[in-house]
DSSP file (Angstrom, degrees, kcal/mol; ACC not computed):
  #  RESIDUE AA STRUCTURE BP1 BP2  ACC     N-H-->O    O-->H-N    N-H-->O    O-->H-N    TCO  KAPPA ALPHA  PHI   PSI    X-CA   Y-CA   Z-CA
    1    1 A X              0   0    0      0, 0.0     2,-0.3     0, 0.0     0, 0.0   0.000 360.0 360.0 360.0 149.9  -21.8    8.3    1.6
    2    2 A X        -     0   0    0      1,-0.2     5,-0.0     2,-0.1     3,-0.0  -0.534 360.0-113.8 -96.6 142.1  -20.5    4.7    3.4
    3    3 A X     >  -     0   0    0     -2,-0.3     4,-1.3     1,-0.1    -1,-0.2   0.221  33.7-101.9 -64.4 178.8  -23.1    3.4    6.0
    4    4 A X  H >> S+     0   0    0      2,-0.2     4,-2.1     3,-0.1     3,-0.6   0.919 124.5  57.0 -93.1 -48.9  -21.6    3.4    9.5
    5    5 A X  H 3> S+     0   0    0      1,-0.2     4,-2.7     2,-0.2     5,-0.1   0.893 109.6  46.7 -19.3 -72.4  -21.0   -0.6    9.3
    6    6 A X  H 3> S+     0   0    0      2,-0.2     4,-1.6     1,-0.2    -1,-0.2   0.755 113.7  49.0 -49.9 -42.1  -18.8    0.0    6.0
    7    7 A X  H <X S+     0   0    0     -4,-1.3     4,-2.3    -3,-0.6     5,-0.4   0.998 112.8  46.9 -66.6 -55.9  -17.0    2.9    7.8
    8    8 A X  H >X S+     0   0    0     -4,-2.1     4,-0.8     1,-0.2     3,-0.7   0.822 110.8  49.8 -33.8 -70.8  -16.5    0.6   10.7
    9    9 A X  H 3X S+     0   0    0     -4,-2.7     4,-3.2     1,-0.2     5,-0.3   0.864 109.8  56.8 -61.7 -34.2  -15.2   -2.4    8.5
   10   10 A X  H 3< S+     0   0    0     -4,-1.6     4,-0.3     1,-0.3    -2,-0.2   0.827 104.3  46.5 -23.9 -65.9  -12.8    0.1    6.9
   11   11 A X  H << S+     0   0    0     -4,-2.3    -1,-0.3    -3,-0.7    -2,-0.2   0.515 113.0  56.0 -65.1 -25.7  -11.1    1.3   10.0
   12   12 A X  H >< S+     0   0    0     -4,-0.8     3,-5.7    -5,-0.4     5,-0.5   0.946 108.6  44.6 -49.6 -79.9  -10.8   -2.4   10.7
   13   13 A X  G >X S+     0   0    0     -4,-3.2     4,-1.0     1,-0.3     3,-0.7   0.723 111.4  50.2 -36.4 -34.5   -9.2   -3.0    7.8
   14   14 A X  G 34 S+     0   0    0     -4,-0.3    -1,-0.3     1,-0.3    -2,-0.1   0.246 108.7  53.6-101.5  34.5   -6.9   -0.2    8.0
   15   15 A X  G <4 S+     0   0    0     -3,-5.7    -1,-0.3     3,-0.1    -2,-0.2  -0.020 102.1  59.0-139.3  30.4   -6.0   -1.1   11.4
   16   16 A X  T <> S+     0   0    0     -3,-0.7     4,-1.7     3,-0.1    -3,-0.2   0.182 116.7  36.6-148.8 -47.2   -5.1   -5.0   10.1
   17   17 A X  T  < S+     0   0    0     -4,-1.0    -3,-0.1    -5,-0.5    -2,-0.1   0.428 110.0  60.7-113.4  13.1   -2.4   -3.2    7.6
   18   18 A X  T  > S+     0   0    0      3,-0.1     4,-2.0     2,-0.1    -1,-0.1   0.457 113.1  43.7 -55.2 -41.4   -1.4   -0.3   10.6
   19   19 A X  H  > S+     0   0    0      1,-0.2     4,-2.2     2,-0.2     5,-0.3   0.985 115.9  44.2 -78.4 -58.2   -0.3   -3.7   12.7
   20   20 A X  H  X S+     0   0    0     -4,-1.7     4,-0.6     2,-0.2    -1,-0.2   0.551 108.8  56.3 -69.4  -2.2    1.3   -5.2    9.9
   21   21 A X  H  > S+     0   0    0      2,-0.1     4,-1.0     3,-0.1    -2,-0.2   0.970 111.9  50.6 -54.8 -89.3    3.0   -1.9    8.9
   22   22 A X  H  X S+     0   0    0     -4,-2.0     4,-2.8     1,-0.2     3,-0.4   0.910 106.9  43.2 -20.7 -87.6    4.3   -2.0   12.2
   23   23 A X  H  X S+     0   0    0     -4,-2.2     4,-2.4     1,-0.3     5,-0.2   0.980 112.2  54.7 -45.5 -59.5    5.8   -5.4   12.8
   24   24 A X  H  < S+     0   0    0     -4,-0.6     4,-0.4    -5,-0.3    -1,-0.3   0.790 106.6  45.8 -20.7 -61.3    7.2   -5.5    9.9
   25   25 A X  H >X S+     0   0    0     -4,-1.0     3,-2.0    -3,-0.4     4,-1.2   0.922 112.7  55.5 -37.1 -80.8    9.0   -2.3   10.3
   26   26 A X  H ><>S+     0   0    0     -4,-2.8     5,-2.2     1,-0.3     3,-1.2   0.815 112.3  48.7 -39.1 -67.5   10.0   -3.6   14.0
   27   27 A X  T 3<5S+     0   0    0     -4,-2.4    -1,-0.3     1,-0.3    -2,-0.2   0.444 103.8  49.8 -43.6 -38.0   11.4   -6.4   12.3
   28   28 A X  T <45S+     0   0    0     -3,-2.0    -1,-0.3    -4,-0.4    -2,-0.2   0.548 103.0  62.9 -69.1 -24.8   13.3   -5.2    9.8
   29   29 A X  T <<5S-     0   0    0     -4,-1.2    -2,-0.3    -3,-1.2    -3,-0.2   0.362 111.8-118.2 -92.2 -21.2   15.2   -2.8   12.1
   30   30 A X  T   5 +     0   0    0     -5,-0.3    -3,-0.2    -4,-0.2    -4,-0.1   0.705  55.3 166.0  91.6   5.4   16.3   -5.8   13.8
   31   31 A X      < -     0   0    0     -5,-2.2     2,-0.2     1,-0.1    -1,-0.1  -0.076  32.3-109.6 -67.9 171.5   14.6   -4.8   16.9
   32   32 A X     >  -     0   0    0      1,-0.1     4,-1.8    -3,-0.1     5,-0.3  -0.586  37.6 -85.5-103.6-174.3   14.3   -7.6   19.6
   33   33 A X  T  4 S+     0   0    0      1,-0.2     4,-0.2    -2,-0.2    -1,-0.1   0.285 126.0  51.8 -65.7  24.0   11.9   -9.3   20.7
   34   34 A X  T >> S+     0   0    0      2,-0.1     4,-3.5     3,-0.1     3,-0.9   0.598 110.3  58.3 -96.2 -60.7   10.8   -6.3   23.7
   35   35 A X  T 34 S+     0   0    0      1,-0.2    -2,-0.2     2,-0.2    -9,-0.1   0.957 106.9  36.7 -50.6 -66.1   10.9   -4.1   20.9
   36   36 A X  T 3< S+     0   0    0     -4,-1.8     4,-0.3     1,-0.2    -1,-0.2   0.648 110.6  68.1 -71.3   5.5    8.2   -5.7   18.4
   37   37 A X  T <4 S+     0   0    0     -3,-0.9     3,-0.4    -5,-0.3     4,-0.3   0.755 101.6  42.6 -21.5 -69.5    6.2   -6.5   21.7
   38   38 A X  S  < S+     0   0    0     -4,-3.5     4,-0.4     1,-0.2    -1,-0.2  -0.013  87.7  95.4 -89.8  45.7    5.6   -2.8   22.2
   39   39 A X  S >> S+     0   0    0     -3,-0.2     3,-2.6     2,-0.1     4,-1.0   0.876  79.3  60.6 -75.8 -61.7    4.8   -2.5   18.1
   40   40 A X  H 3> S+     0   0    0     -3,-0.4     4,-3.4    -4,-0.3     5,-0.2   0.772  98.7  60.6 -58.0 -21.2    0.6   -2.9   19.3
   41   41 A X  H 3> S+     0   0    0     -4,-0.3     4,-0.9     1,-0.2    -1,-0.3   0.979 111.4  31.6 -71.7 -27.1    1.2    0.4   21.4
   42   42 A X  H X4 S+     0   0    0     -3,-2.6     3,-1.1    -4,-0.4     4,-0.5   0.918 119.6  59.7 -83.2 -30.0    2.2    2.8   18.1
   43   43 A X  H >X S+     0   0    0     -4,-1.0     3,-1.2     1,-0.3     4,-1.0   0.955 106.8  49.8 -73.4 -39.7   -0.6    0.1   16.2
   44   44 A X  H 3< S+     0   0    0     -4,-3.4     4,-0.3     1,-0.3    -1,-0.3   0.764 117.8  36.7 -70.0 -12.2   -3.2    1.6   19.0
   45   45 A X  T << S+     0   0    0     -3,-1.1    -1,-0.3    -4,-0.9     4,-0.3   0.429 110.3  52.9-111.6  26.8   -2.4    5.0   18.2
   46   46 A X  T <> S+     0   0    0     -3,-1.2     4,-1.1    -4,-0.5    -2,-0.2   0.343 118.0  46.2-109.7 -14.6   -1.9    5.0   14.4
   47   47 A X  H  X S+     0   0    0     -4,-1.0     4,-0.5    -5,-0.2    -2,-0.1   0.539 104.4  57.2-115.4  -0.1   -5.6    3.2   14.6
   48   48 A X  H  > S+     0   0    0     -4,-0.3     4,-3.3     3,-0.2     5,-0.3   0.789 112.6  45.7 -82.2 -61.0   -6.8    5.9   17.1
   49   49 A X  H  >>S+     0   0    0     -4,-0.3     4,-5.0     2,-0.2     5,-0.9   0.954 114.6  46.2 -16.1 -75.9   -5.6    8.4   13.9
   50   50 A X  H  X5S+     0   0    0     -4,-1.1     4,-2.0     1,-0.3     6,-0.3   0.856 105.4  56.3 -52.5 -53.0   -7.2    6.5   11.6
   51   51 A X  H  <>S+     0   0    0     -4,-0.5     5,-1.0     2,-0.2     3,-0.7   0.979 113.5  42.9 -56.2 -71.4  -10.5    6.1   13.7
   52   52 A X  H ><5S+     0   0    0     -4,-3.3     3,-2.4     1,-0.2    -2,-0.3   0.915 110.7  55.8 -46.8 -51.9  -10.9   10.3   13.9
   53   53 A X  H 3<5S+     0   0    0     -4,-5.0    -1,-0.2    -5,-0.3    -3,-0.2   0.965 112.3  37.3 -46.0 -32.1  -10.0   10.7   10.3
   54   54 A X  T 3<<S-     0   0    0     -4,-2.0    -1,-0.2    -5,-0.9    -2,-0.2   0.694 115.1-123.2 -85.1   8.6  -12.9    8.2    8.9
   55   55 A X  T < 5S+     0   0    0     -3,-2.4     2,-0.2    -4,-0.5    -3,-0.2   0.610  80.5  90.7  45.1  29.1  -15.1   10.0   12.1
   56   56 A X      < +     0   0    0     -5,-1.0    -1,-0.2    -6,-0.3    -2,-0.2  -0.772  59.9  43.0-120.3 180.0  -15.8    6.5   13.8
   57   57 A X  S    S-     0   0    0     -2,-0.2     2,-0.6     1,-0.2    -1,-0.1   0.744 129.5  -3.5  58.4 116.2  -14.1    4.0   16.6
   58   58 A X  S    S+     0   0    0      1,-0.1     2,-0.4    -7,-0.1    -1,-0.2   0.024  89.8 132.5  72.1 -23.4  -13.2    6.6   19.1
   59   59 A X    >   -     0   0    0     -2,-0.6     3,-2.2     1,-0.1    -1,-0.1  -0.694  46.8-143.8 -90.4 133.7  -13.9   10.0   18.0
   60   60 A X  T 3  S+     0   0    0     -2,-0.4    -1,-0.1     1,-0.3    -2,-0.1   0.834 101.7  60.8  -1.2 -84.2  -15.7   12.5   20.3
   61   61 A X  T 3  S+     0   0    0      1,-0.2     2,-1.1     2,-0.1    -1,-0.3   0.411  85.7  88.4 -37.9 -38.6  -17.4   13.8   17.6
   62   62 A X    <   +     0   0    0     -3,-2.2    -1,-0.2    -5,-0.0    -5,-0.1  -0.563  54.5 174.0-114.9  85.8  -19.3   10.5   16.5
   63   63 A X        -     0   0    0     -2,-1.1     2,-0.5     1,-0.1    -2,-0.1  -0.063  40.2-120.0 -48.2 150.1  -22.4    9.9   18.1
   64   64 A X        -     0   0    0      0, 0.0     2,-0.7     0, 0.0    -1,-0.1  -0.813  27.3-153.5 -93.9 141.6  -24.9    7.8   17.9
   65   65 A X        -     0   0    0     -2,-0.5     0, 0.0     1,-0.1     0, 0.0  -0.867  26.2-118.3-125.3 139.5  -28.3    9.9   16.9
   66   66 A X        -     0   0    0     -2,-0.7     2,-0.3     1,-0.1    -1,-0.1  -0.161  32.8-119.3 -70.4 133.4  -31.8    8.0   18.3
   67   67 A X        -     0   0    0      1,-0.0     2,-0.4     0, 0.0    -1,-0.1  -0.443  22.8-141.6 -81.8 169.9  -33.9    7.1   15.4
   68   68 A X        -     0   0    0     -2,-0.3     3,-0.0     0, 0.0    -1,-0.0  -0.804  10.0-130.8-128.8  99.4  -37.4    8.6   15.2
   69   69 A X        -     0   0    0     -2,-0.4     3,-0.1     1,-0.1     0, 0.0  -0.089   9.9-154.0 -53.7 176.2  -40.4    6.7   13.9
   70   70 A X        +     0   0    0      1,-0.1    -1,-0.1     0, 0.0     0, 0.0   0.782  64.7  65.5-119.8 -78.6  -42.3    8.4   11.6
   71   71 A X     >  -     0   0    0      1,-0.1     4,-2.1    -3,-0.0     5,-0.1  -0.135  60.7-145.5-107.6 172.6  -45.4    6.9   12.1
   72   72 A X  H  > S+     0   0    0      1,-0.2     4,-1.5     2,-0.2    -1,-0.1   0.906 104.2  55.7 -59.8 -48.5  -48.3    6.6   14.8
   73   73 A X  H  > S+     0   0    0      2,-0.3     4,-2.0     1,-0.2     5,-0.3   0.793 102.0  56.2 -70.5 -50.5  -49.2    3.2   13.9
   74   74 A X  H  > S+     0   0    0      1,-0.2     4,-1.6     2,-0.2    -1,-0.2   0.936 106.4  50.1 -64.1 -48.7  -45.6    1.9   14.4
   75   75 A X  H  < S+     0   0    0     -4,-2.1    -2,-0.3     1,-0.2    -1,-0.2   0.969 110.3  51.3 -66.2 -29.9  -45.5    3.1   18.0
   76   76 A X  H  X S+     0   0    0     -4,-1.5     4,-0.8     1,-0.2     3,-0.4   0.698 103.9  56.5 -93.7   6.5  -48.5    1.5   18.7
   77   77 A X  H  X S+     0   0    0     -4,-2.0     4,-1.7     2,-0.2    -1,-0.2   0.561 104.7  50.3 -56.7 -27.9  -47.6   -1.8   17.3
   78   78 A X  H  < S+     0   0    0     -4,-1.6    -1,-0.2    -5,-0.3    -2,-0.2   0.422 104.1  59.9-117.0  38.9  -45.0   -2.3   19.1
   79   79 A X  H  > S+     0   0    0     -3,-0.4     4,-1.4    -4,-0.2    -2,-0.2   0.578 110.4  41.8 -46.6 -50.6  -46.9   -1.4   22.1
   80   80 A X  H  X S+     0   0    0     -4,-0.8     4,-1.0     2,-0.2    -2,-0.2   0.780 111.0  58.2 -58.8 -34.0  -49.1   -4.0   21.5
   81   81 A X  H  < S+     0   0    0     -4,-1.7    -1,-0.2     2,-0.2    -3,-0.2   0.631 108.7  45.7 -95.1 -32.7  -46.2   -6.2   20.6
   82   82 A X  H >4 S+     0   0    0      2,-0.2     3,-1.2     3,-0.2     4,-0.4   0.967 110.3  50.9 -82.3 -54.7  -44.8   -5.6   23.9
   83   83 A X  H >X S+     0   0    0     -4,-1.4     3,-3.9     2,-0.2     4,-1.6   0.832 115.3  47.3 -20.3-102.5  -48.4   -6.2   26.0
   84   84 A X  H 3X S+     0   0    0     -4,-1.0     4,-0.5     1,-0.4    -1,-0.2   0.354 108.4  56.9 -60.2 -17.4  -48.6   -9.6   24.0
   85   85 A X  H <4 S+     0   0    0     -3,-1.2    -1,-0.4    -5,-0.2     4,-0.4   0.728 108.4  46.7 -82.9 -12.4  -44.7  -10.3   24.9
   86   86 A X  H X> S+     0   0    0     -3,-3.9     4,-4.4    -4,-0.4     3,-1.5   0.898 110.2  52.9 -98.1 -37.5  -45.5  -10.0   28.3
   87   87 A X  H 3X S+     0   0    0     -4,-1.6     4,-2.5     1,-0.3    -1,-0.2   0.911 112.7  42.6 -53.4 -30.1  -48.7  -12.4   28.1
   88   88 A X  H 3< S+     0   0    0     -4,-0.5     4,-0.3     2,-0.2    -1,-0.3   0.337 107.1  58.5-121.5  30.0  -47.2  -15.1   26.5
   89   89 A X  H <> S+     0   0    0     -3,-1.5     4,-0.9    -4,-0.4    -2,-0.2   0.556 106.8  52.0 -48.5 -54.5  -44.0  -15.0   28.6
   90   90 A X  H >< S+     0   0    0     -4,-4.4     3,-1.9     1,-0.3    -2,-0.2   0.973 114.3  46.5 -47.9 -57.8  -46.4  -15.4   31.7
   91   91 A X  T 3< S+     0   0    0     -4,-2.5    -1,-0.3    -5,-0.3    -3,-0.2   0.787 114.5  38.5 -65.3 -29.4  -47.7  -18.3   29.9
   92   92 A X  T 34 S+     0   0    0     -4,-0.3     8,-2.1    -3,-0.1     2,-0.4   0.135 108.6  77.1-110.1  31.0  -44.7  -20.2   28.6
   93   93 A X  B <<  -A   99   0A   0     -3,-1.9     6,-0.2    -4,-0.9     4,-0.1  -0.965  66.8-134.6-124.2 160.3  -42.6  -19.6   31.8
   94   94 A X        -     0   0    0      4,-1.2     6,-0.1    -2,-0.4    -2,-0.0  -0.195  41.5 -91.5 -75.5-149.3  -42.4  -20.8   35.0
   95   95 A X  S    S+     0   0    0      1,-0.2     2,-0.9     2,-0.1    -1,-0.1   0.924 124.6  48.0 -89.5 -65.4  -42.0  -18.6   38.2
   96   96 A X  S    S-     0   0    0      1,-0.2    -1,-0.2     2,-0.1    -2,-0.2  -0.011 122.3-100.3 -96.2  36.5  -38.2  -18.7   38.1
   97   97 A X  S    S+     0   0    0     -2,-0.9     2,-0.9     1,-0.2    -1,-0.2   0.489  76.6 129.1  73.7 -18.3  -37.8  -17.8   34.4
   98   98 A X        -     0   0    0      1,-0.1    -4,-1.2    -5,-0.1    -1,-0.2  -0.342  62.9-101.0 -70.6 106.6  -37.3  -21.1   32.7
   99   99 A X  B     -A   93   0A   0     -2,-0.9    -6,-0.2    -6,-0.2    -1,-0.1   0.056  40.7 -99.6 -23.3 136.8  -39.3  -22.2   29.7
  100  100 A X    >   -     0   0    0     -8,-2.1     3,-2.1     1,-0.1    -8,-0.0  -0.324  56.7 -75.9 -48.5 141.7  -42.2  -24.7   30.1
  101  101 A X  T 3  S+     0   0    0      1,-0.2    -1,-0.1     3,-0.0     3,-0.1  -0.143 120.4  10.5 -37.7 142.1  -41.4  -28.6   29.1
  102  102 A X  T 3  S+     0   0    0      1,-0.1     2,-0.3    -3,-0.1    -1,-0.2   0.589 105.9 117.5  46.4  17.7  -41.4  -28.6   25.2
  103  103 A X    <   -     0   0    0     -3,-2.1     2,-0.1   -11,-0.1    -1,-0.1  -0.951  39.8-170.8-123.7-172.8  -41.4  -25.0   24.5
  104  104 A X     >  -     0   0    0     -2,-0.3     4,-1.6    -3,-0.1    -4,-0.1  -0.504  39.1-111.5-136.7 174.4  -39.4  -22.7   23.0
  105  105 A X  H  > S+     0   0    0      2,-0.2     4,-1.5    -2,-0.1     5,-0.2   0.671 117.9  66.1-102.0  -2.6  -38.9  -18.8   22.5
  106  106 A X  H  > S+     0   0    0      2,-0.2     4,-1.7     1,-0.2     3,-0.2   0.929 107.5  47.0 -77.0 -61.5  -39.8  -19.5   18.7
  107  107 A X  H  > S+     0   0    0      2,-0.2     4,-1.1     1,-0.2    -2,-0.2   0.660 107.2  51.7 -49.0 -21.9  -43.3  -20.3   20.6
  108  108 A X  H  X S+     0   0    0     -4,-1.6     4,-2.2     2,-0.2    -1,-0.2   0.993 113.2  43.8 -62.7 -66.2  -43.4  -17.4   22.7
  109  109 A X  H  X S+     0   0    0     -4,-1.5     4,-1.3     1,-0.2    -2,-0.2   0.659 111.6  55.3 -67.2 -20.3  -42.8  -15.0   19.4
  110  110 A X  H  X S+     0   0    0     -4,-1.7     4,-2.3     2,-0.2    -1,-0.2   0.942 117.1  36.2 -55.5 -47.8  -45.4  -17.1   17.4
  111  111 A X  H  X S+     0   0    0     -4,-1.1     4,-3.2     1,-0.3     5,-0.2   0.923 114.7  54.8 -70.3 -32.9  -48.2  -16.4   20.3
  112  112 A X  H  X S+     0   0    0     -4,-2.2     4,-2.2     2,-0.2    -1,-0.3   0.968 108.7  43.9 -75.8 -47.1  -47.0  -13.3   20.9
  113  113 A X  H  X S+     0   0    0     -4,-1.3     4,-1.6     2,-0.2    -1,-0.2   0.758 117.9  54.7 -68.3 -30.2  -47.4  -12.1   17.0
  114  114 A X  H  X S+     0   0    0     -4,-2.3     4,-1.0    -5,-0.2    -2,-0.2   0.966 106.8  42.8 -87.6 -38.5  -50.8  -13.9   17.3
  115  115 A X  H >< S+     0   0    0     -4,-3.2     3,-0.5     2,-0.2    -2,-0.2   0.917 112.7  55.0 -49.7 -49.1  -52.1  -12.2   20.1
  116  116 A X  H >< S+     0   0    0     -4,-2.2     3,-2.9     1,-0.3    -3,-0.2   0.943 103.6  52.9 -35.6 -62.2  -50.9   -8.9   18.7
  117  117 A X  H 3< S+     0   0    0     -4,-1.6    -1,-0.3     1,-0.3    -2,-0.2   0.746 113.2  52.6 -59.5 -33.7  -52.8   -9.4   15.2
  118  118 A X  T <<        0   0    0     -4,-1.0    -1,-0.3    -3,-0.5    -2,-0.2   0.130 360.0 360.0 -92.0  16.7  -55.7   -9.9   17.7
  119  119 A X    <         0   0    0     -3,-2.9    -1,-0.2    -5,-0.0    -2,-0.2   0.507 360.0 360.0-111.9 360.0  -55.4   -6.9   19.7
């Protein structure tokens, strides 16, 4: 079964050659330029289709379903991981949220991963 990404780019893709379907079409018929103007409304519902059939982009039906860790140890890493973001935010910002001179948020997540491992 295709990942939800791969469904996603799919329905992209078939909504790239729904538009060009379209225009074409428009174009060939001789319509003017009002007519292949309103082509993107039949391209938004031919990609509305398109979205329910593959059961992504738009359908009811397709939720997103909350992951679940599996293990103890991973919720309480990133418990610590969150405790140890907040400590070394204090330390490498000021009051009003701005990094200290000469650091960076790659130094915040170093300290913070070192404080963790020490917790």
């Amino acid at each position: 079964m295709a990942t939800r990404e791969e469904q996603l780019a799919q329905a992209e893709l078939l909504r790239i050659i729904a538009d060009q379907l379209v225009r074409s079409a428009a174009l060939r018929a001789g319509l003017p330029a009002a007519g292949v103007a309103a082509a993107p409304f039949a391209v938004r519902e031919a990609s509305e289709f398109i979205g329910e059939q593959l059961g992504v982009l738009g359908s009811p039906s397709a939720k997103k379903t909350k992951r679940k860790r599996n293990s103890r140890a991973a919720r309480a890493g990133a418990k610590k991981m969150s405790k140890a973001l907040k400590t070394a935010n204090a330390k490498y910002r000021k009051k009003n949220g701005d990094l200290r001179a000469g650091r960076t948020q790659a130094d915040i997540m170093r300290y913070a991963h070192k404080l963790r491992r020490k917790m």
